[in-house]
Every structure is written in structure tokens, then in C-alpha cells.
GUKOLSE-349906 format. One record per residue (C-alpha): x, y, z. Coordinates in steps of 0.1 Angstrom, whole numbers, plus 5000, padded with zeros to 4 digits. Each point is the difference from the previous one (the first is absolute). Example, Ala and Ser with C-alpha at 12.3 -4.5 7.8 and 13.67 -1.06 7.14 Angstrom:
// residues 2
512349555078/501450344993/
***
This chain:
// residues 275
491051655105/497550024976/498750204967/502750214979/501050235017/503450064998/502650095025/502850274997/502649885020/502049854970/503650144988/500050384986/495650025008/499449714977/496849855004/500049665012/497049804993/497849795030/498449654995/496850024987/496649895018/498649654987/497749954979/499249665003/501649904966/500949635014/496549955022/499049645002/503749924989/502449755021/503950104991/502549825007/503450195005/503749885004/503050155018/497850245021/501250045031/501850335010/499850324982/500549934962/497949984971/498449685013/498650145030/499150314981/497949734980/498149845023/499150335020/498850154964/498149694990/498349995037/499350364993/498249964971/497649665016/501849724995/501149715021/503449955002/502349715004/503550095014/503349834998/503950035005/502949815012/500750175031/497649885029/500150275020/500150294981/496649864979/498049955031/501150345007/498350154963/497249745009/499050165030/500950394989/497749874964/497349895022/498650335016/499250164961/497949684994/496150134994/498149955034/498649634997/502549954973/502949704998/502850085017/503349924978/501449655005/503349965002/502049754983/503849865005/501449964969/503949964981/499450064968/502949764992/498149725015/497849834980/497849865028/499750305019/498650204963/497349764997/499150005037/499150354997/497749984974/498349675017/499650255027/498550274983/497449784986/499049835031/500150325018/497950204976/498849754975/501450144969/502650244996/499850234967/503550214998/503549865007/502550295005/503649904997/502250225017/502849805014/503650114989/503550035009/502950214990/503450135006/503150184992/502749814985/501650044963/500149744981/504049895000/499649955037/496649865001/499849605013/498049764986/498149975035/499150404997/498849964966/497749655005/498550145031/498750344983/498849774971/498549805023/497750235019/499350244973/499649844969/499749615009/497950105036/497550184976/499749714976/499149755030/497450255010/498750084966/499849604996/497849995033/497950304994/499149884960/499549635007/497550125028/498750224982/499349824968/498149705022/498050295012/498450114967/499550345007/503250184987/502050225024/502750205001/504150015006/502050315001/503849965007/502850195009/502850084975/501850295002/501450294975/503449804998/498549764979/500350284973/503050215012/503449925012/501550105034/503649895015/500249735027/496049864992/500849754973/498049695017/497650225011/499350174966/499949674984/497549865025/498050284996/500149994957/498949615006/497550105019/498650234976/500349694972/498449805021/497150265006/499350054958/500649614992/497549925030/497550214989/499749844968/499349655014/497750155026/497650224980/498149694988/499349915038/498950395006/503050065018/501750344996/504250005009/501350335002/502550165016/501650345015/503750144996/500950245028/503250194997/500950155032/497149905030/501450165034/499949795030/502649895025/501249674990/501650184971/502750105021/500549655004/501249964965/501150374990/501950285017/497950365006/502250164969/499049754977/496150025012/500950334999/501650054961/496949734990/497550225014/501650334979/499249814967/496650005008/498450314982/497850055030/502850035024/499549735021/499549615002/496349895005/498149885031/499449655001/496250125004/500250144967/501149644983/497649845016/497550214980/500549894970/500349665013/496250015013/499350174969/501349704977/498149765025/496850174995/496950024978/502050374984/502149754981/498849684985/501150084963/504050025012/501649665003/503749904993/500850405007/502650125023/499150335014/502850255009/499650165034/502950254990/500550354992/503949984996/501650164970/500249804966/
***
């Protein structure tokens, strides 16, 4: 699937849009990218940023399912290029964070971008919710992206040649939505966390930035959220639909490349739902 061509098979002849072909925006770049097993905006990430010639460190909580994007990530590696490496790692476990960045440097030597994607959500209002479903959404989405900015920076900052770190925040750090209280919050920390962060990091030459999807399609939504409600989210979207996780990890590679080193402390909307 490459160039821009686009494909008509969308709702009422809509054109829907295909991944571009690389350009090597990220060649000679090692990335480092969490929660990317399976098919959501993580994996989406790595494949981009393999796409466009870097070398790319993997990792996720689930053993199995990240060997699995591992192996799938390793046939769009450039002949005589790294394959990915493939990391185990909780982001809600400190030891296991700084394991994967020890890894990426002995594997590679360096690594320049640190992508954190890992988050968790649900559906529960906030009468009902229990202290146990609220801590463990902080902990993986706001806290777990702390522990890996921590890593990535103090790595980084040893290392002398600046970098980059793009996280993942989300749309509902601006806008309110029943039943996603913890995750909302999470998400507004994270963006906080992103703008405060790239103040202390600009002396180092590191740029912190981060992207705010509102509705990504994949299928570990329906794990949180019934088809009607995907459904009614994706009719506030002026486009008419939700966008492909390919399409986040666009602007993702884009905020990781040489396109954007005047943007730190932004948060980038990957939206086109109604005001």
C-alpha cells in the first residue's frame, strides 16, 4: 500500500485515504516504542517509523502477542537492515522501564526517539467507579508514561545529543465524555506532563511533544466500548469516520523527525470531530 492513492470503498463513495510510501524521514534513527503489540496505534508506529529507515525497538506487556508484531515488523525491515527487537515490558514496573532502554542501548548503541504509547481505559461512571479502576488507569497511562519519560530523558541527557519523545494523550484531555473520567484525566496529565517536560528538556536539546487522537479504529476498542457508542463517536467526526491507526502514526513520525524540531511542549490533535 503505498503512494496516495485513494480508495473508494468508503460509506456513500467517500474517498478513503491509503498510507503513504516512506520517505526516509527517520533514517539513521533508533525508536523506541511502548505498548506495540497487536493492531493499535503502537504497532501502527513502529511499522511507520521502520517505513521511513529507522530501527525500531519494540515493547509490550503481553509476551506473546509482541513476539507476534516482532516477527510480522521484521519482514518491512530494509534488506541488510536491523530487524526490530522486542522488549517485555509493564509499564507499571519500574525495573522492567529501565530494562528496556538498557536494552535498546546495548542493542543499537544509542537510541534517539522514545514513543510512549502505553494506555488503558474503560467504561465506568464515576458514582460506581472503585478506587482499584481508577489507580490502575492512572497507573498505566499517566504514571506508566512518567517512568518511561524518566528512562528515555535521563538516557538521553548522558548521551549529549538531544533526541526526541512523543507521547500519547488523547482528545479527552480537552473534551468530556460519560463513563471515561480516569481515563480523561490520565490523558490531561499526560498532556501536562508533555508541556512541563519540554521546558526542562529544551536545554538538553530534547524536544517533548505529543499527539491527541480522538477516535483511532482498531479492535481492542471493543474491549472497552460497545459498536453504538464507536458508532455515535465516529458520527461526530466531520469526516464521517474514526481514523486508521496508520494515520496517527503519521503525525507521530512526523513530530519524531527532522520536519519538526521548532515544536516542543505541543500537543497535536489527530482529530477531525466537531467543536
Amino acid at each position: 500500500m503505498t503512494g496516495g492513492t485513494p480508495d473508494t470503498s468508503g460509506e456513500a463513495g467517500i474517498p478513503l485515504p491509503r498510507p503513504p510510501s516512506g520517505h526516509q524521514l527517520l533514517e539513521g534513527k533508533v525508536v523506541v516504542v511502548t505498548a506495540a503489540a497487536g493492531t493499535g496505534i503502537g504497532f501502527a508506529t513502529a511499522r511507520r517509523c521502520l517505513e521511513e529507515g529507522a530501527a525500531v525497538v519494540v515493547s509490550d506487556s503481553h509476551e506473546r502477542r509482541l513476539f507476534e508484531a516482532a516477527e510480522a515488523l521484521a519482514s518491512l525491515a530494509a534488506p541488510g537492515g536491523e530487524p526490530p527487537l522486542a522488549v517485555l515490558c509493564d509499564v507499571t514496573v519500574e525495573a522492567q522501564v529501565q530494562n528496556l532502554y538498557d536494552a535498546a542501548i546495548e542493542r543499537f548503541g544509542q537510541f534517539d526517539v522514545a514513543v510512549n504509547n502505553a494506555g488503558l481505559g474503560g467504561q465506568v461512571e464515576v458514582a460506581e467507579m472503585t478506587d482499584d479502576q481508577w489507580s490502575t488507569v492512572l497507573d498505566v497511562t499517566l504514571t506508566g508514561t512518567f517512568r518511561c519519560m524518566r528512562a528515555a530523558l535521563t538516557r538521553l541527557y548522558a548521551g549529549g545529543t538531544g533526541g526526541v519523545v512523543v507521547n500519547n494523550a488523547s482528545v479527552l484531555g480537552w473534551r468530556a465524555q460519560a463513563g471515561q473520567a480516569h481515563y480523561a484525566a490520565a490523558k490531561a496529565g499526560v498532556m501536562a506532563l508533555t508541556r512541563c517536560t519540554a521546558v526542562e528538556a529544551a536545554p538538553h536539546g530534547v524536544r517533548v511533544n505529543a499527539v491527541a487522537p480522538s477516535l483511532a479504529l482498531h479492535p481492542f476498542l471493543n474491549r472497552v466500548m460497545s459498536d453504538e457508542d464507536l458508532e455515535a463517536l465516529a458520527r461526530r467526526e466531520v469526516l464521517g469516520r474514526g481514523a486508521e491507526v496508520w494515520e496517527v502514526a503519521n503525525v507521530i513520525a512526523f513530530l519524531a523527525s527532522g520536519y519538526s524540531t521548532f515544536m516542543t511542549g505541543e500537543v497535536v490533535s489527530v482529530s477531525s470531530q466537531h467543536p
